[in-house]
C-alpha positions, 0 to 999 in steps of 0.5 A: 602031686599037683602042688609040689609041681606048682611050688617047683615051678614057682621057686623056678620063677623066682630064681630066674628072676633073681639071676636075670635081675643081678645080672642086669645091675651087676652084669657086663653092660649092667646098671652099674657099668652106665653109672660109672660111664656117666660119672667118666662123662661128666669128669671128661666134660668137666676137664674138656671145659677146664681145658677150653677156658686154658685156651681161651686164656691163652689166645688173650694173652697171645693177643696181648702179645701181638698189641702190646709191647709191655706185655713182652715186658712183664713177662721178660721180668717175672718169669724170665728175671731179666731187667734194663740195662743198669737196673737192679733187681733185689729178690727177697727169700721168703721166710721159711717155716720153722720146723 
């Protein structure tokens, strides 16, 4: 009788620690939740990095702005299409690709 209670006791063991242990990997706050919050961290940190550089670009190009009156220039021909007074400007269609 002693040794049906001891097995009991045993396989009672080993159940709990199965539970306990898929309730630490697969649980709320498990294992597998801190892995998906450290890739959302480092996805977040590499977009905040994307986004610092588009910054920095665009206090330069703020600067050019300020120093140089060229710059407004260029900026008024390509991406406003305007030109000087007499000037003409021919634009050319890429080819398209034959379907």
């Amino acid at each position: 009788m002693k040794k049906n209670g001891l097995k009991l006791t045993i396989v009672a063991v080993i159940l709990v620690w199965i539970i306990v242990s898929l309730a630490v990997m697969w649980g709320e706050g498990g294992i597998n939740d801190i892995v998906n919050a450290q890739k959302k961290e480092d996805d977040l940190k590499s977009e905040t990095m994307k986004i610092e550089d588009d910054i920095k670009n665009l206090q330069k190009e703020i600067e050019e702005l300020k120093t140089s009156s060229s710059k407004y220039e260029i900026i008024a021909r390509e991406k406003l299409y305007m030109k000087k007074k007499g000037e003409i400007v021919v634009y050319v269609k890429e080819n398209e690709p034959q379907k």
